[in-house]
N, C-alpha and C positions, 0 to 999 in steps of 0.2 A: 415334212420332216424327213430328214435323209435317214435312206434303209442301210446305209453302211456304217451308221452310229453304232457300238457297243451296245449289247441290250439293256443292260442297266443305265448306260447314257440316253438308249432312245426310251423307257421307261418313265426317266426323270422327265426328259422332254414333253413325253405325250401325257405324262400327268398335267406340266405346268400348263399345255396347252386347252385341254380340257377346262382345266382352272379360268383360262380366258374366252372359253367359248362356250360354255354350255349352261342354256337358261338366260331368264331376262336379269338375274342378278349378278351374272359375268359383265367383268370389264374386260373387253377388246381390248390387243395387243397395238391396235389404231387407236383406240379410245385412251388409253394410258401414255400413249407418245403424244396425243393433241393435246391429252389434260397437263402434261407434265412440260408441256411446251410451253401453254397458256400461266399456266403458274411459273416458271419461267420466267416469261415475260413480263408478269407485274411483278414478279417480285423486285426487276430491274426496275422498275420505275418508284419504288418504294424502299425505304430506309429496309434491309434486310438484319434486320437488329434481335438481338434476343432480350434486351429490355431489363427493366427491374421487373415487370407487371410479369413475365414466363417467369423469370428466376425465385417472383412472389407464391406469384400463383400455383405453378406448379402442377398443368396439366395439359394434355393435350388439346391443341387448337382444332377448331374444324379443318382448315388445313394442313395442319399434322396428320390429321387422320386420313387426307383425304391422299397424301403422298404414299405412307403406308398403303392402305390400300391399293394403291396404285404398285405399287411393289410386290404384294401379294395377288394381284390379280382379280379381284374379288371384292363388291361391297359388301362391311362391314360394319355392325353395331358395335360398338365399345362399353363397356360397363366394368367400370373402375371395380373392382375385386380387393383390393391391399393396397394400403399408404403407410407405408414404410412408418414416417413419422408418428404417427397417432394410433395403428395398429399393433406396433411392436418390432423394433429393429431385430430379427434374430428370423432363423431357418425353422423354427419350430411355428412362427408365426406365418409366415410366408406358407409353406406349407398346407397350416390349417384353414389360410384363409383361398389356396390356390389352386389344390388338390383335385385333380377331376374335375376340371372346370373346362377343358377341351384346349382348344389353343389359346395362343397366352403373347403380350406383349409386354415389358419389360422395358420401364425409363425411370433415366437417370437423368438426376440434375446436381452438374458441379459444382463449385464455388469459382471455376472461369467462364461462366454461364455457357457450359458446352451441355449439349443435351442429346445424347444418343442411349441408346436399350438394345435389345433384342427379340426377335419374333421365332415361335417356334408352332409348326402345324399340329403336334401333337398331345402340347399337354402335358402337364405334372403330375406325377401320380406316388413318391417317394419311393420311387422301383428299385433303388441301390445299383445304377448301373448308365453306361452310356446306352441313353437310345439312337435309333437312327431317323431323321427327317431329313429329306431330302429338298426339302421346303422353307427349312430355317433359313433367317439371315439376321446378321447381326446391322445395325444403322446407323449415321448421325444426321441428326436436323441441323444443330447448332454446334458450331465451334469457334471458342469466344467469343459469344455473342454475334455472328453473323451467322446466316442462314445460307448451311453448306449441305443439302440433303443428298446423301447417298447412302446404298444397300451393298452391302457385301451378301455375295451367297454362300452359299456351302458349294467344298469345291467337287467338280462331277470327275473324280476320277478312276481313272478305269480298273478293268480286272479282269476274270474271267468270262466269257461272252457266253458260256455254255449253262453257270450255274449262278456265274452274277459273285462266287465268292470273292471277299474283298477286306484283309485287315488293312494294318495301319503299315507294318515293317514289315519290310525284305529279309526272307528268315535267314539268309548268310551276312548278308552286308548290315544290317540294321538299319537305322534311318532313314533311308535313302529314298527320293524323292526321282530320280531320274529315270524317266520312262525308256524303253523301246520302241521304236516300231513292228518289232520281229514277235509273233507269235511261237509258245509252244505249248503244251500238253497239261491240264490243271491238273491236278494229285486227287483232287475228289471228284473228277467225274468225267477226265479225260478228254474235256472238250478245251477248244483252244484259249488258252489269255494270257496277258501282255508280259513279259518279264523283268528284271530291271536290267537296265543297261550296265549296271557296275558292276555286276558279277552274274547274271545270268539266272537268278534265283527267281525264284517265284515273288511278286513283288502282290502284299495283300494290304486291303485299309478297309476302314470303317466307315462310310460317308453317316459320319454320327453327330447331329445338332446341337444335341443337349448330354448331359451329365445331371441327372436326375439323384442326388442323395440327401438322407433326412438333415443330413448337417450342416448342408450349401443351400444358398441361394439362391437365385437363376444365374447357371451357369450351362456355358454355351460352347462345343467343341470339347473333344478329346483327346486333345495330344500327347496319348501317356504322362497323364498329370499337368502338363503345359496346356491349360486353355486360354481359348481363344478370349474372351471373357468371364470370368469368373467375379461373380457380382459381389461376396463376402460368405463367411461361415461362422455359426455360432449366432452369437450374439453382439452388436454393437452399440456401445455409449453414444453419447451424445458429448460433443465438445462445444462447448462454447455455442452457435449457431448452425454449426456441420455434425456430421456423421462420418469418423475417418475408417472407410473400408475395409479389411483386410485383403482384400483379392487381389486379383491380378489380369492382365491383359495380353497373353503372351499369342498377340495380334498376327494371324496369316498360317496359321498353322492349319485348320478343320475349313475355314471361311476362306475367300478368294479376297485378299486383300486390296488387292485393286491400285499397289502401289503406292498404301497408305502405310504408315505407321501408329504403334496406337496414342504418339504427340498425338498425331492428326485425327485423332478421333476426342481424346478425354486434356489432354496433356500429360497424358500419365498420373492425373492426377485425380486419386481417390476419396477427395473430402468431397462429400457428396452432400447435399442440403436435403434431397427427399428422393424415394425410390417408389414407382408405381406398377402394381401389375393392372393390366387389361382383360379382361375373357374377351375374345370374337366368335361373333354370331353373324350365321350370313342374314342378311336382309330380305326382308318379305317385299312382293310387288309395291304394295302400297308404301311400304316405308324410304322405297326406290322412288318411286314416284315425291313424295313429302320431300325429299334429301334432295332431288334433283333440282326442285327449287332455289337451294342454296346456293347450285355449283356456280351458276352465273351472278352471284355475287362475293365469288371468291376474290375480289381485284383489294382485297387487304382489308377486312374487316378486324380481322388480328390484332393487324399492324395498329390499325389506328384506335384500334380498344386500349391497345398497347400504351401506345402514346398519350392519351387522352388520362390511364391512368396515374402514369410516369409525370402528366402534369401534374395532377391533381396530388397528388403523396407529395412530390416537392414543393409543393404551393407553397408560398411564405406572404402573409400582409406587404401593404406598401411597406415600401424596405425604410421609408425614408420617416415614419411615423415606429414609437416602440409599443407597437401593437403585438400583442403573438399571437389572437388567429382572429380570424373574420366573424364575424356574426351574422347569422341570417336567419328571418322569421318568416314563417308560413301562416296564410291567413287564406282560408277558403271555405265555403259552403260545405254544410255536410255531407259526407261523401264524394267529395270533390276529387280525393286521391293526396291530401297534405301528408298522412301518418305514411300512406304507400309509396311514397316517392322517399321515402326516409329508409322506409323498410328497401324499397330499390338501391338505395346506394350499399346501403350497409350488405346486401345481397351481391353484388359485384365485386365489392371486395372482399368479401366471406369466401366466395367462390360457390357457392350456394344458395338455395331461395332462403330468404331470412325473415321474421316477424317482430323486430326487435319495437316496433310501436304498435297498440293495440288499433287495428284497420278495418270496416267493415263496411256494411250497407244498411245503416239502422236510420230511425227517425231523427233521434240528438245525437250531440257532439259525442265520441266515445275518448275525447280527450276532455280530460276533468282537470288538467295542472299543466302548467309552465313547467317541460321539458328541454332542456338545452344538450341536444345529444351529439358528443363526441364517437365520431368513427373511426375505429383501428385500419391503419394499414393492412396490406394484403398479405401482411407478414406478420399480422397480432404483434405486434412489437412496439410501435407507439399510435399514439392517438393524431392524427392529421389537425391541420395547422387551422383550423374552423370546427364552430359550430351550426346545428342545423335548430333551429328553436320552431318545436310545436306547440300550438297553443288550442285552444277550444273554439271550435266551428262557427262559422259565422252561420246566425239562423237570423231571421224575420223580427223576432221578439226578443230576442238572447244571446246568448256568446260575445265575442270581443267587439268592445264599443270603443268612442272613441278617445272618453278619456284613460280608458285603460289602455288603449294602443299607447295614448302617448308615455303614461310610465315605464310601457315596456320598449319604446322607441330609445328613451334615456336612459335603460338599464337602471332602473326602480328596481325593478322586479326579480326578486332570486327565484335560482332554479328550483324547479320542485314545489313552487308555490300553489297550492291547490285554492283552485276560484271557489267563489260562495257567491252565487245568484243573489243571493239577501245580503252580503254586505259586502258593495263594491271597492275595490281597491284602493285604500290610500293612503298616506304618510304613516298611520299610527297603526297600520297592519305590523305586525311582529313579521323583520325578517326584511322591512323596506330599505331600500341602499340608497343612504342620503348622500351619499358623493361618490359616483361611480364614477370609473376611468375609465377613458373610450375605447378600453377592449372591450368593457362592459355592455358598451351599446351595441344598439341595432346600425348594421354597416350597409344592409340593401334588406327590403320588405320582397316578399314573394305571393304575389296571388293566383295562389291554385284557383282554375276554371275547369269543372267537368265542361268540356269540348263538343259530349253529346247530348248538352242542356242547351250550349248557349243562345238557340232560337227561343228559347223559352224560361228564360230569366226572369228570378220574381222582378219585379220594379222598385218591392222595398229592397231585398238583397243589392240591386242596383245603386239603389240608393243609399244603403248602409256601406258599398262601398265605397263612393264617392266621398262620405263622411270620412272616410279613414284616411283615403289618400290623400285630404287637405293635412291632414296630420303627419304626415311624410313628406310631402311637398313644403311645408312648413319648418323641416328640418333640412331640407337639400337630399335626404337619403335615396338611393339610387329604387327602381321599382321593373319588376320585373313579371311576368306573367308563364305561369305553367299551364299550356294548354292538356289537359290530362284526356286518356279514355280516345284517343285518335283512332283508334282501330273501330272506335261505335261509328264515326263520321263517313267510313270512307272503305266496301268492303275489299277492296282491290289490295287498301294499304291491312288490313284485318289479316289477310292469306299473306302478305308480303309485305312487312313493317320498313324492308329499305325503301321502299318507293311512297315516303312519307313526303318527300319534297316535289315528288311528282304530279301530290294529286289537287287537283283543282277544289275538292271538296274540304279539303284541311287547309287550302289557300285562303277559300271564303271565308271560314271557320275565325281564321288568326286575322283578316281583316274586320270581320264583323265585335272581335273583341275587342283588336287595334281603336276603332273608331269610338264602342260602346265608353271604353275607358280611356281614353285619351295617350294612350300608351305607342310609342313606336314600331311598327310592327317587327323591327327587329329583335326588339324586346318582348315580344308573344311567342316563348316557346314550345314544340310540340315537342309530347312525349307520351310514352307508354310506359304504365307501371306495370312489375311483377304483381300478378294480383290472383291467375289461376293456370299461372305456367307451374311445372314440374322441375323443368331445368331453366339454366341460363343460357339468355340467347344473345350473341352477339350486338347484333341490330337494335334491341328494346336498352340492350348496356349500353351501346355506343351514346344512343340519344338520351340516356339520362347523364351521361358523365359529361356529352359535350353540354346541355342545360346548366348541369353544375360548375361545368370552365366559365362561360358566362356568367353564373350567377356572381364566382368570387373573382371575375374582372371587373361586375359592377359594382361589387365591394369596395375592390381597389381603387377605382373612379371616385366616390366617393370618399375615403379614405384622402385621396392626393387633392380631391376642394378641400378638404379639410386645415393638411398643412398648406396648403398655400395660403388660407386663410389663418393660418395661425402665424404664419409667415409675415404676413403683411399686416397685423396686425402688431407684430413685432417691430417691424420696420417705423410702423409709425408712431409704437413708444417711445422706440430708440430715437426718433425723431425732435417727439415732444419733448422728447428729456434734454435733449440738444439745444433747442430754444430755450429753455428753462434755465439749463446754466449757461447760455451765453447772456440772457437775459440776468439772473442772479449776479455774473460779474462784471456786468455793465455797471448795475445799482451799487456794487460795493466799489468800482472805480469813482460813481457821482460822491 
């Protein structure tokens, strides 16, 4: 650190540096350039996209957090504090919920899917006043939808070397930003600092972060009422989808701009869709250690949850059939994971762990009725273009057999229908659908496999399902296999769920089903359900969303034998009918 920096300059410096060195939960000023390389570099190799799935969801990515941090110096726990949306658009809310909470981060999400916030070291406490952090900076990840990360700091300007004092204006000249190099004499304590060059006056500033009052927002920078961010005040409605601001951006003022303007950061534009505060916590060894696991599989976990869910919300059936969504039925052994992999989806795009079907580890089926459950978007706004249909557990002696599969293969069977062990299913049940239309059926079967059974499969189960799949196979309908419980197979992928495709023992796993059940191994997919995690986890989302891209491509597959077959089926009436009346006016010419 050079000894001829301003004290207050060499101050800030020897805080930030400390920040980067001291303790094993400091990130290195080398560890921050490699990391910020490394990310970097895949991001170049991946769509750097901010997606419908960010602009849905609505929070930050491990990778967001991990650039932060890396900005701040310091890992960091995150633990979402305020959602704007659901806690209460207004300063009274914010406040209540952000108050003493220590340091604080602060995102915004536009309606041009730009995504920047601000960070501040020290906290909101409704003080009525600018405070000073020498540590804030204001950031963007996303501008229009591409992944543009940079940090403005707060800017380190000088003052008096003797006492550090430092307002904002030059008390002759006003405004004035234009330094000196020339020293003379501070008025409080006689020691030397910098003057302004335009008039010779004492030139003073605030290196001040935040503007902490009960009526704003998080707002950031003090520019005699011109901030640099100012996130809104009061209270804000809701329009239509957004939330239109009142604030303002009066960008380069407090913060080092960097050359930016604030187009380049929001577009100027304050219809905001959701606002979040963060607390940060430093990290405990252990938790260092748990996270460091991640870092090397940051090569876009994001991105392709991203993507994956961007498929799936846009899905639409074969375009070429007027089907409007896919059908799909789950059939597996009790406790196999059928209700949990329902609860997984709905969970990924809740943004939360979810229990929307009742799931457990019991002796019988805890499904008692034909469920055909619709999943909302990751924007609760509409319901996605399929259903997921649970049914009652395959057991030994009980659960779905096979001529009840087949009612429910032909969409017999309405939703909601609750089974009755003593009187199986048939035409003169109340509620039976004598002429269902092929959105009504079943478009691909799914056989959940607990993964860490399958050496040990009953032989009846085996054989019960063999009974079924002639039932499927008899319809053309596509069949697919969930290998569930993967982390019981294999403890390597247990501590580290991406290296599912790695491990030799979830390889043997999905041949040994491949073969049991005559199924593709293409079509034996692994997965992990949410079953006693806390949060969401990239990896366990990724491999359930990609199972379910599969699942409604074999939909589609099916769906498209279908019209081809109705196709050609066409073809040959239109045919016979051709003979018919060439035939009919042959005999009226005899």
């Amino acid at each position: 650190m050079s000894s001829d920096l301003p004290p207050v300059k060499r101050e800030v410096e020897h805080n930030r540096q400390l920040n980067c060195t001291n303790g094993t939960s400091m990130l290195t000023q080398s560890n921050i350039k490699s990391m910020t390389e490394q990310l970097d570099s895949r991001f170049q190799i991946l769509p750097n996209t901010f997606g419908k799935t960010m602009a849905k969801l609505l929070g930050l990515s491990d990778r967001d957090k991990l650039l932060i941090e890396a900005w701040i110096g310091k890992r960091k726990t995150f633990n979402l504090l305020y959602r704007a949306s659901s806690d209460g658009f207004s300063a009274k809310s914010f406040h209540k919920k952000c108050d003493n909470k220590g340091p604080t981060v602060t995102v915004l999400f536009n309606k041009d899917k730009s995504m920047y916030g601000g960070y501040t070291s020290i906290g909101w406490t409704t003080a009525g006043k600018y405070m000073k952090d020498d540590k804030a900076f204001i950031f963007r990840l996303y501008h229009n939808g591409l992944l543009k990360p940079t940090n403005f700091p707060v800017k380190l300007r000088q003052g008096c070397q003797g006492c550090g004092y430092l307002t904002y204006s030059c008390h002759s000249y006003g405004r004035n930003y234009n330094f000196s190099d020339d020293m003379t004499v501070c008025s409080r304590c006689g020691s030397n600092y910098y003057r302004c060059a335009s008039c010779g006056g004492q030139y003073e500033f605030n290196i001040c972060g935040i503007y902490d009052n009960s009526s704003y927002g998080p707002t950031f920078g003090n520019s005699t009422g011109h901030h640099d961010l100012q996130t809104f005040t009061g209270t804000i409605s809701k329009q239509g989808d957004y939330f239109p601001l009142n604030g303002s951006m009066d960008f380069g003022k407090a913060f080092d701009a960097r050359g930016q303007t604030a187009k380049d950061i929001n577009n100027s534009n304050f219809n905001v869709t959701e606002l979040l505060v963060y607390s940060l916590t430093d990290m405990t060894d252990d938790e260092i250690k748990t996270k460091s696991k991640t870092l090397g599989r940051l090569s876009g976990e994001g991105l392709v949850l991203e993507q994956l869910t961007d498929y799936i919300e846009n899905y639409k059936p074969y375009k070429r059939l007027d089907v409007t969504e896919a059908r799909v039925v789950m059939i597996g052994a009790v406790g196999a994971g059928k209700s949990s992999f329902l609860n997984t989806i709905t969970s990924v795009f809740k943004g939360r762990i979810c229990n929307k079907a009742a799931s457990g580890s019991v002796m019988n089926s805890l499904t008692t009725m034909l469920r055909m459950y619709q999943i909302e978007d990751s924007q609760c706004s509409n319901y996605m273009n399929f259903r997921i249909c649970d049914t009652r557990g395959l057991e030994e002696d009980q659960g779905v057999d096979g001529e009840e599969l087949g009612y429910l293969l032909d969409g017999h069977i309405p939703d909601r229908y609750q089974f009755n062990p003593s009187v199986p299913f048939n035409p003169d049940v109340p509620g039976f659908v004598a002429y269902p239309a092929l959105h009504q059926k079943i478009h691909c079967v799914v056989f959940v496999v607990d993964g860490s059974a399958v050496e040990v499969m009953s032989e009846k189960v085996i054989e019960k399902i063999k009974i079924l799949q002639k039932k499927v196979y008899q319809r053309g309908i596509s069949q697919v296999v969930l290998l569930t419980k993967i982390d019981k197979i294999c403890p390597e992928v247990e501590d580290n769920i991406s290296k599912t495709f790695n491990s030799l023992a979830i390889k043997d796993a999905v041949d040994k089903v491949s073969q049991t059940m005559g199924i593709p191994r293409a079509s034996v997919l692994p997965i992990k359900n949410y079953e006693q995690e806390g949060e969401l986890d990239d990896n366990i989302s990724i491999l359930a969303l990609y199972s379910l891209k599969q699942i409604l491509n074999f939909a589609d597959d099916y769906m498209s034998n279908i019209y081809e077959k109705l196709e050609s089926q066409q073809a040959q009436d239109s045919s016979q009918h051709e003979s018919s009346e060439k035939y009919r006016k042959s005999k009226l010419k005899e």
